[in-house]
ROTOR-712034 format. One line per field, with one value per residue (C-alpha): residue in one letter; z, y negated, x. Coordinates in steps of 0.2 Angstrom, whole numbers, plus 5000, padded with zeros to 4 digits. Layout:
residues N
residuo = [a, ...]
pz = [Z, ...]
py = [Y, ...]
px = [X, ...]
***
This chain:
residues 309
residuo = [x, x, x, x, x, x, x, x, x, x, x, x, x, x, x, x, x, x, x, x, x, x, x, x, x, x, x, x, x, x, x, x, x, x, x, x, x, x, x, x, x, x, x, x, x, x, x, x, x, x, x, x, x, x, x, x, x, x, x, x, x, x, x, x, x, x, x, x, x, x, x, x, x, x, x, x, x, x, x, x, x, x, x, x, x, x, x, x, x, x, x, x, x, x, x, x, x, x, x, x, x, x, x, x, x, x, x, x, x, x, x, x, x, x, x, x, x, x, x, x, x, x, x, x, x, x, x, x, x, x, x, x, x, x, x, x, x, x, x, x, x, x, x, x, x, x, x, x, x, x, x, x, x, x, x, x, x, x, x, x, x, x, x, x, x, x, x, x, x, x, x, x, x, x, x, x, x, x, x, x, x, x, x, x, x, x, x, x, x, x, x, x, x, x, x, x, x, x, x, x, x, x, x, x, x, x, x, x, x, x, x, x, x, x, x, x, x, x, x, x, x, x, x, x, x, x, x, x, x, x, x, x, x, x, x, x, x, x, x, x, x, x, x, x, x, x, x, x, x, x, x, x, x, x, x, x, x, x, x, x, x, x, x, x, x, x, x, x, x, x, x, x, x, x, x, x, x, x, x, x, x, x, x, x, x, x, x, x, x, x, x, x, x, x, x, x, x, x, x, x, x, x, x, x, x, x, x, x, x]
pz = [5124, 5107, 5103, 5090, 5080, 5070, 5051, 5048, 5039, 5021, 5016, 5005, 4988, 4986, 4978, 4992, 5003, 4996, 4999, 5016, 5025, 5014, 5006, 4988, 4982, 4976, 4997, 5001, 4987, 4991, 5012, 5005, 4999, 5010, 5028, 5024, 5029, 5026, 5020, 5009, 5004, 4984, 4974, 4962, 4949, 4963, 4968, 4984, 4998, 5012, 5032, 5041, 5053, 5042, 5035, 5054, 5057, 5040, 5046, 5061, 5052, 5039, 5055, 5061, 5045, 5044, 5061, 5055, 5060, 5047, 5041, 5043, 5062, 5063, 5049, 5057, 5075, 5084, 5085, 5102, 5102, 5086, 5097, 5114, 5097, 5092, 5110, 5110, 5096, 5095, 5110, 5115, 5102, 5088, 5092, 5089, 5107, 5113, 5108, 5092, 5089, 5101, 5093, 5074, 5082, 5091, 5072, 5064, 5078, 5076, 5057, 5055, 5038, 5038, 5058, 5053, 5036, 5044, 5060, 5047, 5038, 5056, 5058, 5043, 5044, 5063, 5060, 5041, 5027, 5028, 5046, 5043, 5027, 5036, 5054, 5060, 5045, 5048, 5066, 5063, 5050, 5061, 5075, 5063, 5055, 5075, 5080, 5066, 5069, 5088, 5083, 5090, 5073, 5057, 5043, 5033, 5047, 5042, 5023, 5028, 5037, 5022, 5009, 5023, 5026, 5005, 5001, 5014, 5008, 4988, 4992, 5003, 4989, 4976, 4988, 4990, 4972, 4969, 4981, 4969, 4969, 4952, 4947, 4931, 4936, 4942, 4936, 4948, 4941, 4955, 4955, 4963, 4956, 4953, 4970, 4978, 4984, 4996, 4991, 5006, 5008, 4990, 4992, 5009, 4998, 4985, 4997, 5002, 4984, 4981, 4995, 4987, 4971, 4959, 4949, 4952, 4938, 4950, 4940, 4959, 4962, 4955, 4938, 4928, 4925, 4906, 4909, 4922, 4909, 4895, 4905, 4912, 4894, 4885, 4903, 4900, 4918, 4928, 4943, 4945, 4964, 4967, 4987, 4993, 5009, 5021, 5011, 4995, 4997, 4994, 4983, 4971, 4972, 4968, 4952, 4947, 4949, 4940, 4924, 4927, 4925, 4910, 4904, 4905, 4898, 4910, 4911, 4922, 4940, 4951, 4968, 4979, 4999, 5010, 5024, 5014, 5023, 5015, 5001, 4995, 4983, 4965, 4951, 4945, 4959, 4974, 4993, 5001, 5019, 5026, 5020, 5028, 5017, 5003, 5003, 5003, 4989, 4977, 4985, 4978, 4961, 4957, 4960, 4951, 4934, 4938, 4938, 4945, 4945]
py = [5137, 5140, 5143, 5132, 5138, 5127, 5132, 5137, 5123, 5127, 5126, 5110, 5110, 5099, 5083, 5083, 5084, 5071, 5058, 5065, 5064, 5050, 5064, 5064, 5081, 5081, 5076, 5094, 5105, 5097, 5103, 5119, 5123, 5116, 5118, 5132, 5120, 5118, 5136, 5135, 5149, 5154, 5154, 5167, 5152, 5152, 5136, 5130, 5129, 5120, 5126, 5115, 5116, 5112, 5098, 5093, 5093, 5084, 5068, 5069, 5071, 5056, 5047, 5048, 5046, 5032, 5025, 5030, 5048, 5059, 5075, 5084, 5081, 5083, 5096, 5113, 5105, 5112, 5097, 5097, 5090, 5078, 5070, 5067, 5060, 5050, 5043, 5035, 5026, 5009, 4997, 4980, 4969, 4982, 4984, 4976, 4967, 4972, 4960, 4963, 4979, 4987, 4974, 4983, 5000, 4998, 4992, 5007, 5019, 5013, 5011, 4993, 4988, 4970, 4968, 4973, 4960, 4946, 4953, 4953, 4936, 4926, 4933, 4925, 4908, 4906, 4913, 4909, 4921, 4921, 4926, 4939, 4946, 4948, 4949, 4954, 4963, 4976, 4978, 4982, 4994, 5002, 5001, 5010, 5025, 5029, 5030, 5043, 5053, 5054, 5062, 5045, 5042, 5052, 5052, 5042, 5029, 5025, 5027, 5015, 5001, 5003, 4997, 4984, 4978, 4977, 4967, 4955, 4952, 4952, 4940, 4927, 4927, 4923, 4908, 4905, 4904, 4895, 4881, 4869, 4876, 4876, 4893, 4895, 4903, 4914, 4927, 4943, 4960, 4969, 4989, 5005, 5022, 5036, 5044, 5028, 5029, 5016, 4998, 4989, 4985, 4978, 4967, 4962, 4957, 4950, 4940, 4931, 4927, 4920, 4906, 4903, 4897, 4913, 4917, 4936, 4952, 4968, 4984, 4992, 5009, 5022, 5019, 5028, 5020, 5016, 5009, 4997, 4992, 4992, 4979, 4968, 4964, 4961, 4950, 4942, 4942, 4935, 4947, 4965, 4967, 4986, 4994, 5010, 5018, 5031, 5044, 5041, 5046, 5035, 5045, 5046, 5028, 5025, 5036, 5026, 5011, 5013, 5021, 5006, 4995, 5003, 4998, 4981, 4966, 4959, 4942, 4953, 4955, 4968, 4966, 4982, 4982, 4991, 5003, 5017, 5023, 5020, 5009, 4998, 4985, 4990, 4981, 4972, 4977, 4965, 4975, 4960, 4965, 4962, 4950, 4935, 4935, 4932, 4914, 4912, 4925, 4913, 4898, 4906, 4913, 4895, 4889, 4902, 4899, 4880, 4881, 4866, 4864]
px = [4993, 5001, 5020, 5024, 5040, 5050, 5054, 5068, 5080, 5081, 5102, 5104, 5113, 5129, 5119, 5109, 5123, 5132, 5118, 5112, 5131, 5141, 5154, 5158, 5157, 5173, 5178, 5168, 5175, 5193, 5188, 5181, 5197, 5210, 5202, 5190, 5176, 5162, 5159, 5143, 5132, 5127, 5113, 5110, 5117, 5133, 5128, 5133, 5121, 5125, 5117, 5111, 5122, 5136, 5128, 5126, 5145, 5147, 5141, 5148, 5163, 5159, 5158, 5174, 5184, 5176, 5183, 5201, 5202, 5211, 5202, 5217, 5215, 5197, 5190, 5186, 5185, 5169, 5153, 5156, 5174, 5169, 5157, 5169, 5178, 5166, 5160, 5178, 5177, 5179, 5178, 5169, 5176, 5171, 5153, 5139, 5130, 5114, 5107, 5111, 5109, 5096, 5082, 5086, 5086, 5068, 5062, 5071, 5062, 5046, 5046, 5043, 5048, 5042, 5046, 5065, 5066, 5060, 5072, 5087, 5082, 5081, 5097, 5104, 5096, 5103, 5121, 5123, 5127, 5144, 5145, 5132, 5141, 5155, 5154, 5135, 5129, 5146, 5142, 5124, 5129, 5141, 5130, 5115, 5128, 5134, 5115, 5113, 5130, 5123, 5106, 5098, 5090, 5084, 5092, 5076, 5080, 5097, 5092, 5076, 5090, 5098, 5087, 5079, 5098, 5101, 5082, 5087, 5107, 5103, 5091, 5101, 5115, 5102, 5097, 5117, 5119, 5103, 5110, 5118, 5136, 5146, 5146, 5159, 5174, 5182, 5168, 5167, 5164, 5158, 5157, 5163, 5171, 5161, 5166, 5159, 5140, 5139, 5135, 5134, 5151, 5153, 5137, 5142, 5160, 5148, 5141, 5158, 5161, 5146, 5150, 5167, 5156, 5162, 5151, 5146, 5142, 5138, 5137, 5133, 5140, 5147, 5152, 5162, 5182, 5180, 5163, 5169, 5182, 5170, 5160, 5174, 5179, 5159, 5158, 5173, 5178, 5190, 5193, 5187, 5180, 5180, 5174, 5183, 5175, 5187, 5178, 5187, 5205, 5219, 5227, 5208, 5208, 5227, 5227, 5208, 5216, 5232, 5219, 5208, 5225, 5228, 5211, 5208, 5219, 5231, 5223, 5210, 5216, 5208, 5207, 5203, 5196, 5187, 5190, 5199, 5214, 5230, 5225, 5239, 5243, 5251, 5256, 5242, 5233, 5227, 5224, 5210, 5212, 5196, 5182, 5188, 5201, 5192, 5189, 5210, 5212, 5201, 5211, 5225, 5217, 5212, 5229, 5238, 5228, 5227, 5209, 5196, 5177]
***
């Protein structure tokens, strides 16, 4: 019988890094510097390159910020005690139920793109849009991301969910804004900053809008501050919807925000969400706190500018 020995993993570079754990690259330079991890290698360019160890404790990491952890607590932990972390996170009325969530991780396991589509889309013609924008669909994303964090899946499986989870939301909202609704006003500009990468979030937010009849612009992810102002104004919006994972710090956020205010004309609101710690209103600036309080935030734009359909 043969020995078959793995390859060693070749150390990654910081783009692919980025995409592979979550983590902006200003997140793992920031880290670098302040908690000595992670502690890349050079090129002969003196490029980083990131083992694959590291990269390992990365999403691990990612994964725990994301549930509310602080990176001052957690950065330079060993992967042992992240994972005792990360077992207690969350409890019953966080996650998703079995019967939720192990069907879409059997698809995901056994590579079934069309099996998982027309899993997602069953879900959304028995539960609604609106309760799969903003209560199934986090859950399953949640579910998905812990899965990966635990080793349970590869990281192509996640990225596979992802693009399976986005084909099936895009198109129930073109459905939703096919369905007869008046769609004038308010319009929505929808977009991240460039330290942003994930979408899902903001479409899932998109998604909210789109029931509340708004009539919705998304630029998707990651664009840059002037360009997001540039494009509010040619669109003539009304509101600027803008996502902020745990991985962007407050502070990032704050200081984009206050240039964005600067940038756009005050009959433009912008309204910030997500799940980035430490976010907080500012003039001129909306918190949302959570998706369901979207519906109420329109409720209240429409009456403040004495708007009707």
């Amino acid at each position: 019988m043969t020995n078959v020995v793995a390859e060693p993993v070749a150390p990654m570079s910081i783009a692919s890094v980025e995409r592979d754990s979550g983590l902006p690259k200003d997140t793992l330079r920031v880290w670098e510097r302040r908690y000595g991890f992670p502690n890349p290698l050079r090129d002969k360019q003196d490029e980083r390159l990131y083992p694959a160890d590291q990269v390992t404790t990365l999403r691990l990491l990612r994964r725990l910020i994301v549930a509310g952890h602080r990176p001052g607590k957690i950065v330079g932990l060993p992967d042992d005690q992240l994972k005792k972390l990360l077992e207690k996170v969350g409890g019953p009325d966080d996650q998703p139920t079995a019967y939720e969530a192990e069907p879409v991780l059997g698809l995901l396991r056994s590579h079934d793109a069309v099996g998982l589509r027309n899993h997602l889309n069953a879900i959304v013609l028995r539960s609604g849009l609106g309760a799969f924008a903003s209560v199934t669909g986090p859950r399953l994303v949640e579910a998905v991301g812990s899965a990966w964090a635990r080793g349970d899946l590869e990281i192509h499986q996640e990225h596979f969910f992802t693009e399976q989870f986005t084909t099936v939301l895009r198109s129930s909202i073109s459905a939703a804004e096919g369905a007869g609704l008046p769609r004038v006003r308010p319009r929505v500009l929808f977009g991240t900053f460039p330290q942003e990468p994930h979408a899902l979030g903001l479409m899932m937010a998109e998604a909210m809008f789109t029931l509340e009849g708004c009539l919705g612009i998304s630029l998707g992810v990651q664009t840059p501050i002037p360009e997001i102002a540039a494009a509010a104004r040619a669109h003539k919006a009304d509101i600027l919807a803008l996502s902020f994972s745990s991985i962007v710090p407050a502070a990032q956020a704050t200081t984009g925000l206050a240039e964005l205010r600067n940038l756009v004309p005050g009959t433009i609101e912008i309204w910030a969400g997500g799940a980035c710690p430490g976010l907080r209103p500012m003039p001129g600036v909306y918190v949302l706190r959570g998706l369901a309080s979207i519906g109420p935030a329109i409720e209240a734009w429409r009456s403040r500018t004495n708007f009707t359909e």
